[in-house]
C-alpha positions, 0 to 999 in steps of 0.5 A: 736350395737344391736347385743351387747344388748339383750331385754326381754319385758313384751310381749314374741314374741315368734313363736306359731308354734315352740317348745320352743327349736325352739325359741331358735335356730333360731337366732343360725342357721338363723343369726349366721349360727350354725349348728343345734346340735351346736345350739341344745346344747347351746340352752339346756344349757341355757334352763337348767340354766332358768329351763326349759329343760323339756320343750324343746319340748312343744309349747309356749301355753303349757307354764304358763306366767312365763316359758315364761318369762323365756324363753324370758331371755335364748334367750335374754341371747343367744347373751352373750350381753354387755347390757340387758335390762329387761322390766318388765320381770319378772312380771309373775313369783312369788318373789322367782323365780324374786329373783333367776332370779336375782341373777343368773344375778349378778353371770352369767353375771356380766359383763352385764350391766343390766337396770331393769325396774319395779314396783317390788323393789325387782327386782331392790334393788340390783341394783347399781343406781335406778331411781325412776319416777314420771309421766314421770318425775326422781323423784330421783336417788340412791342406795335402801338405801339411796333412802329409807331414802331421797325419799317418793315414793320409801319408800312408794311402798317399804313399801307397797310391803313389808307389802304384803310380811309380810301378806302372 
């Protein structure tokens, strides 16, 4: 069953002491026993659909928050798992880069089930079915726009993120 779902966490885990390219070719040639070029070119590939090929050679502390969430997702992505979940993941990168990030989930892994947790209704607006939490507790369970109309705090985070959006 794990091997069927990928993570991507708020907090990287990624080797120090390894490149980036490094990172993603580990689980490649120690758990699935790839050949290091055959894992070399697809670790490329999917360092090239995060944007961050150029950066394949640089060490983890090279990377700002973001390209590190970003390279969290391509060895995430690696595994071409039936159910990824995404915690908090894309805290460090800015609202478009979030939205990019999205978008290339619904076009590259539709068949993915993808559980988004976060504080950012534009990462999860798009979702099929959102839960809204209360202190631990389901305050509601919808799609974007009917919790907008029928749930107080989805409508006031939505608007508050929103008025922030309209201020920049």
């Amino acid at each position: 069953l794990r091997n069927k779902m990928g993570f991507v966490f708020q907090h990287f885990n990624l080797f120090p002491h390894m490149t980036v390219l490094e990172n993603l070719t580990l689980s490649l040639t120690k758990v699935r026993h790839m050949e290091e070029e055959k894992a070399n070119e697809i670790a490329c590939n999917y360092l090239t659909r995060v944007g961050l090929l150029d950066k394949k050679d640089e060490y983890p502390n090279k990377l700002s928050g973001g390209q590190k969430q970003r390279l969290c997702i391509a060895r995430a992505l690696l595994k071409n798992p039936k159910i990824l979940i995404l915690d908090d993941s894309t805290s460090a990168v800015d609202t478009a880069t979030d939205a990019s990030i999205q978008e290339s989930f619904n076009e590259r892994i539709p068949d993915t089930t993808k559980i988004i947790i976060s504080q950012r209704i534009s990462s999860v607006q798009n979702a099929s079915r959102i839960i809204v939490l209360n202190d631990g507790v389901v305050d509601g369970f919808d799609t974007h726009d009917k919790l907008l109309e029928t749930n107080e705090i989805y409508r006031t985070i939505y608007e508050t993120q929103m008025k922030g959006k309209e201020e920049e």
